[in-house]
N, C-alpha and C positions, 0 to 999 in steps of 0.2 A: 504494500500500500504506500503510494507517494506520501511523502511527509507535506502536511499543511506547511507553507510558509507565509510571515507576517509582515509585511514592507514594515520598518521603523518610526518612518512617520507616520501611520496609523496608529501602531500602537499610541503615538503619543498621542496624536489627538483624541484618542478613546479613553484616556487617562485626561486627559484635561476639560472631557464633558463628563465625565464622572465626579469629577471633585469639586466643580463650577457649581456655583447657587447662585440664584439670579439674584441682580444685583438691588432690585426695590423691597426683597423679606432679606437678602442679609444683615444691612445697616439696623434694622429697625430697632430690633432691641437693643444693640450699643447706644443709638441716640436716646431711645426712653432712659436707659440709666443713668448715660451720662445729664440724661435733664434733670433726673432725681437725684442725682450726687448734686449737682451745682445747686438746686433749691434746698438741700438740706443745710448745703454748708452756709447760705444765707442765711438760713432760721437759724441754724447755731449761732453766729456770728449775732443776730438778732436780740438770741436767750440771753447770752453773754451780756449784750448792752443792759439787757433788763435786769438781770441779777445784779449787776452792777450798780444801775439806778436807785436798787432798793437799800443802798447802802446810804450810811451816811454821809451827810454832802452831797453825795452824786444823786442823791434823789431829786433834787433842784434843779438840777442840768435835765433829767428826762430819760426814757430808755433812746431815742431817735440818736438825741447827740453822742449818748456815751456809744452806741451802735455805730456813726458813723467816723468817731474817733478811732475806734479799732480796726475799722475796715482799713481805713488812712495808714493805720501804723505798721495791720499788717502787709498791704501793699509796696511800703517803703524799707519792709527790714525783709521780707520772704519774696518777693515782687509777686507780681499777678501770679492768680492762682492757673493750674498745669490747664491742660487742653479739654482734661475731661472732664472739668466743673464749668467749663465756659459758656458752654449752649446754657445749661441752669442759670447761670449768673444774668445771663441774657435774658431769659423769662421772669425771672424774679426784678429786673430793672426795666421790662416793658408791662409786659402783662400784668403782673402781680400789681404793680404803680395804679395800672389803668382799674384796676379791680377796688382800690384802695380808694379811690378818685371816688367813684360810683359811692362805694358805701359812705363816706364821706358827708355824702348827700344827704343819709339821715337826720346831723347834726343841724341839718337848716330847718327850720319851720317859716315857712312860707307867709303863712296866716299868721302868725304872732309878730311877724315882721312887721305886714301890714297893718295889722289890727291895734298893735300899740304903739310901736315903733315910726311910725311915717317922718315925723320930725326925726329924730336919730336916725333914719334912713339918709336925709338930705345929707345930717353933718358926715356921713360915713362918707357920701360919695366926696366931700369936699377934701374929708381927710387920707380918702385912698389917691386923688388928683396932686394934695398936696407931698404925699409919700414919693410917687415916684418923680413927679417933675420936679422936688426939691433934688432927690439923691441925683436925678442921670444931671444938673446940673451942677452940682459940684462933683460928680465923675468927669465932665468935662473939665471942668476948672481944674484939676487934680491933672488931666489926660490918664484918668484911669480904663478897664476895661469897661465898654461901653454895656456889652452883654452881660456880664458878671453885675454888673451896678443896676443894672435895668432890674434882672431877677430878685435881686436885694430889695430894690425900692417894690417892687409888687408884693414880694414877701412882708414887707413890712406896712404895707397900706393896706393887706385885704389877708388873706389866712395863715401866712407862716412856708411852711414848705408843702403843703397841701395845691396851692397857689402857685410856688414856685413848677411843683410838677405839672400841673397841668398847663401853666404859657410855655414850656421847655419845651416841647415839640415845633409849636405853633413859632417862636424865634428863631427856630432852629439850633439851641445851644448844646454844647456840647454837654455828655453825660459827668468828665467833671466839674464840668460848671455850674450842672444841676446840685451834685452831692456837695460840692463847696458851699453855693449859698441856703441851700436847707442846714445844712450844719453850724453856719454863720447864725442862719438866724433865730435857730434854736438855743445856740451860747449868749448871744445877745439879749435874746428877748428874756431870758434866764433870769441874766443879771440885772433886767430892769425891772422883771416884776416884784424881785425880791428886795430891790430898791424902793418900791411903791409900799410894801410889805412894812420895811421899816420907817420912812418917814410919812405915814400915815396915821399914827397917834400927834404929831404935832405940827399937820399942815392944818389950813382953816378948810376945809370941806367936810360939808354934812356926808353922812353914809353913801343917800342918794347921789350926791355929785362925785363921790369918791366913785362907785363902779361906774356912772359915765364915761368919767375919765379915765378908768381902767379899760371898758369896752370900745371903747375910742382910741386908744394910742399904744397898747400891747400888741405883740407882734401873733401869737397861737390863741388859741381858745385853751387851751393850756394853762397859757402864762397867764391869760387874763380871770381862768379860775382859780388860781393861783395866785393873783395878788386881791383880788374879789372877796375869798371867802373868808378870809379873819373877820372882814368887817359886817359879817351878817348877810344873814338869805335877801333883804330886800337890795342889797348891795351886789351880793351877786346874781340877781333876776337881772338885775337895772345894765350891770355890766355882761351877761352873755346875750342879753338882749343888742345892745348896742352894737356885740361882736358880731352877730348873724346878719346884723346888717350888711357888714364888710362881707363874709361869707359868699352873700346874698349876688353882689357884684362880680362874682368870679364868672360867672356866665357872658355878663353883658362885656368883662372883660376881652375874654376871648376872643369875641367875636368881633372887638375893634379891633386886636393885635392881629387877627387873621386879614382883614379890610387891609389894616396900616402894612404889613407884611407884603401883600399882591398888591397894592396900587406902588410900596420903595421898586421893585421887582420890575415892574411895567415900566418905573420910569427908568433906571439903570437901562436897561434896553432898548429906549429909544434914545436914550445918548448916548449910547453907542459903550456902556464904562463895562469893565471886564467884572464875572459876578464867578466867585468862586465856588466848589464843587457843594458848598451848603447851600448856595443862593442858587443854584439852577437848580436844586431839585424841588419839587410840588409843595405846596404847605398841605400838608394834610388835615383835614377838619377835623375836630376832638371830637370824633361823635360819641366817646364814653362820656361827653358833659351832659347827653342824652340821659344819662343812665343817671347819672347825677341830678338830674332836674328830678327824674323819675322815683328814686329814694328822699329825697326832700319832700315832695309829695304825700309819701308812706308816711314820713316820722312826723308832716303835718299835721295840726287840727281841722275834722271839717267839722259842721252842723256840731257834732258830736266833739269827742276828743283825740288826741292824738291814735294813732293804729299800736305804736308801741308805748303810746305812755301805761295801756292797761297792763304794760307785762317790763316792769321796772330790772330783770333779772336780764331779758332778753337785751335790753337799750343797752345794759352794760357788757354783757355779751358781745354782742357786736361793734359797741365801739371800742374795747378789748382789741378784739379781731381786726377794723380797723387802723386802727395804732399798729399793730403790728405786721399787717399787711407793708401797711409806708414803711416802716422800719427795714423791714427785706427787702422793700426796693430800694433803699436811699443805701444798704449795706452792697447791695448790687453795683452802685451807681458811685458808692463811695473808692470801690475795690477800682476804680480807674482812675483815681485822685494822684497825679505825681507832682508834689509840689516843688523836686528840685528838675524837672523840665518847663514847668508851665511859672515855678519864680514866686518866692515869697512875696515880689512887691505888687505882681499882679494880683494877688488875695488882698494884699494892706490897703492901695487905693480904694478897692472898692468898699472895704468893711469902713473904715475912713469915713465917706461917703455916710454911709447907712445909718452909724452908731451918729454923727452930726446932725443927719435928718429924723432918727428917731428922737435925741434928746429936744430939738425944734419942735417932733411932734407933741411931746410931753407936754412942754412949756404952754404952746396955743392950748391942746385940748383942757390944759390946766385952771388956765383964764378964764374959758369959755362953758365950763362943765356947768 
């Protein structure tokens, strides 16, 4: 019987379709892990800040800052983390943010806005106009970072870094520029509410004028329950009141920064001026403000009362959850922080800036409470 023979390149090819897996089920599983390693090592980094916070001292600072002090520290002693936390890092500094945005929403009450608030509503919007057109103008004066100062001053006229995330896309800033000034303005607004904390036995303002001028000029809903609640519940009604008014503008925000964003865009263009690889790409519309409006809605009073005020365990629940959502994203957002390529003096300008316009803020809302 003649012996079968095998040409050698057959055989290989018959080995190399036998060992082959196509290539849209091999990956998959690798990328779901590595998305689960990278979101975990956020939440750790997360836990951390919060254990942290619950200490003494650092409890003033917050779990967010002391979260994204660490991200910061260990991106500059261990550099960015390996390859296969990075798609996670990535969901946890888009997704997870936009998620955080949404719930976020709850903390507004719509109706109570309008129902008691209308007057407080005017001063908000005068004191979120006066926030940022004060800072971007001594960021110019300074020639500090224009973007970095911008983010500060919104930060500081309407919700903290809740605010900051959500015009970050829409300026198109970069993701350290995001975790910089959330972190800025949660050090800051720290040290000011705890400033309001102590000279508030011997300033002249009634209770009532005291949380005004709390919900008027503090930078979180945080800080401003935070320097609010020594002086009593009508004190801090009067002062998160005031704050949801600021809240309240993060919407109408936007959606001038998106206006003002495509009409700079359009004109660059027709003068013919060169726009860099940020500036040619789309503004994307926040449609998570959608979702946003949409949870405000829920956490509002209608006819009746709020949806979640009948269940006191869940409100806290969720904004728990929350908080901690932001925190994962800002630790995401943090872990691309390199302050010896981007330059300590690029940060100083613009804090500079902030910490000037917020004490300006103090002062006005001070008089006028």
């Amino acid at each position: 019987m003649a012996e079968t023979r095998h040409h050698p390149t057959n055989t290989v090819k018959r080995l190399a379709r036998q060992m082959q897996v196509p290539a849209q089920v091999r990956p998959r599983p690798v990328i779901q892990q590595h998305l689960a390693t990278g979101i975990v090592f956020t939440f750790l980094i997360a836990g951390a800040g919060y254990v942290i916070s619950q200490l003494p001292v650092f409890h003033y600072a917050g779990q967010m800052a002391c979260a994204i002090i660490i991200a910061v520290i260990y991106r500059h002693i261990l550099g960015y983390p390996p390859e296969s936390l990075r798609s996670g890092i990535s969901f946890s500094g888009k997704n997870l943010l936009r998620l955080a945005i949404i719930l976020y929403g709850l903390k507004l009450n719509i109706s109570q806005v309008f129902q008691e608030g209308i007057g407080l509503l005017g001063r908000d919007v005068a004191v979120a106009a006066f926030a940022i057109g004060c800072t971007l103008l001594l960021a110019k004066w300074f020639k500090a970072d224009m973007k970095l100062s911008l983010l500060l001053g919104i930060g500081t006229g309407i919700c903290g870094a809740a605010a900051i995330a959500a015009v970050s896309p829409i300026v198109r800033a970069k993701e350290e520029e995001t975790a910089l000034s959330a972190g800025l303005i949660a050090l800051v607004g720290t040290v000011f509410a705890i400033s309001y904390t102590l000279l508030r036995p011997i300033i002249a303002l009634t209770e009532e004028q005291y949380g005004i001028w709390s919900g008027t000029s503090l930078h979180e809903i945080a800080h401003v329950a935070l320097a609010a609640a020594p002086a009593g519940q009508d004190a801090l009604a009067l002062a998160l009141l005031a704050k949801l008014g600021r809240v309240f503008l993060l919407v109408p925000l936007c959606l001038i920064l998106v206006a003002l964003m495509k009409r700079i865009s359009r004109r660059k263009n027709v003068h013919g001026q060169q726009l860099d690889s940020t500036e040619t790409a789309p503004i994307a519309m926040p449609w998570f403000l959608l979702g946003f409006m949409l949870m405000s809605l829920l956490g509002s009073s209608s006819p009746g009362q709020s949806v979640l005020q009948s269940s006191p365990a869940l409100t806290e629940g969720l904004t728990t959850l929350t908080t901690f959502l932001l925190t994962m994203a800002m630790v995401a957002l943090g872990l691309n922080v390199n302050l010896r390529r981007d330059g300590q003096n690029a940060v100083l300008k613009p804090l500079i800036a902030m910490i000037i316009t917020s004490l300006l803020l103090s002062l006005w809302t001070y008089f006028t409470a």
